[in-house]
N, C-alpha and C positions, 0 to 999 in steps of 0.2 A: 844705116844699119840699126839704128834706135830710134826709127819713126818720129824724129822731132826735126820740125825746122832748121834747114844749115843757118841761118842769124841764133839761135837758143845752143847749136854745138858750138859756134864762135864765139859767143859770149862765153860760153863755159871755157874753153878752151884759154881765154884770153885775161880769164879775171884773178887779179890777186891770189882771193882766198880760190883754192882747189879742190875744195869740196866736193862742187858739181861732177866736175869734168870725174873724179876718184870716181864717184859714183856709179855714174854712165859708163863709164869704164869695165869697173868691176861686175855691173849686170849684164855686160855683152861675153865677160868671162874669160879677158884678157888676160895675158903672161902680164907679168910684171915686165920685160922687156919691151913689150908693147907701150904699156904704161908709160914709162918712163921718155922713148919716144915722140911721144902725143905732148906729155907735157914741156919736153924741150922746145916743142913745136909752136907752143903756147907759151914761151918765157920769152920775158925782154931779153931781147938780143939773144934768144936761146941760150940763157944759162941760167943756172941754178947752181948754187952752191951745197956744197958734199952736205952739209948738217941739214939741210934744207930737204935734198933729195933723201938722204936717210928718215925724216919725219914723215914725208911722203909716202915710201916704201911703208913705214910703220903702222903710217894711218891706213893705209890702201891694204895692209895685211891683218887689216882688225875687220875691216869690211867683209859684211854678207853677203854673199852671192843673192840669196833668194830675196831677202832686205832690199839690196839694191834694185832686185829687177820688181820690185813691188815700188819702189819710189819712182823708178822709170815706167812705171806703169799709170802711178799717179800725174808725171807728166803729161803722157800720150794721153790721159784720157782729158787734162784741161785744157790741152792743142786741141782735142775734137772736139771740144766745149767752145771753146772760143772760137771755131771755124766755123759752127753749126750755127752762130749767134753772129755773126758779119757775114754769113749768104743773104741770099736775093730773098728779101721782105716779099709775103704776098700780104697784097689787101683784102678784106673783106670783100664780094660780091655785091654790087649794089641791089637795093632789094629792086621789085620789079614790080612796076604800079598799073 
């Protein structure tokens, strides 16, 4: 849904800090319900503790929508950068004597 790599939503989804995953989240324009799912989804042993998820909630209610889909755009566009730079090398023509 946010044109990145399922290994880069895993990672997000999977990593400590929550940053990412708030992010990505908030630029596809997610309920907080949603939110909150995803990252249970993404928690050891699916849990999160109340003062934790309240943090969460707080930082994910300070986030900009258009902000975010600007930083998710910064992503997609270094996915297309580094895709475009590990395709099929041509070589030069050899010259013709």
């Amino acid at each position: 849904m946010c044109a990145l790599p399922s290994d880069v939503i895993e990672r997000a989804l999977l990593e400590q800090e929550r940053e990412m995953i708030l992010v990505l989240i908030k630029a596809l324009d997610f309920s907080w319900a949603t939110t909150m799912a995803l990252l249970f989804l993404g928690a050891k042993d699916h849990r999160i503790t109340a003062q934790e998820l309240r943090d969460l909630e707080s930082e994910f209610g300070r986030l900009n929508v258009e902000t975010s889909r600007s930083i998710l755009k910064l992503y997609q566009t270094r996915k297309n950068a580094a895709g475009a730079d590990s395709g099929p090398t041509r070589q030069a023509p050899l010259p013709v004597h």
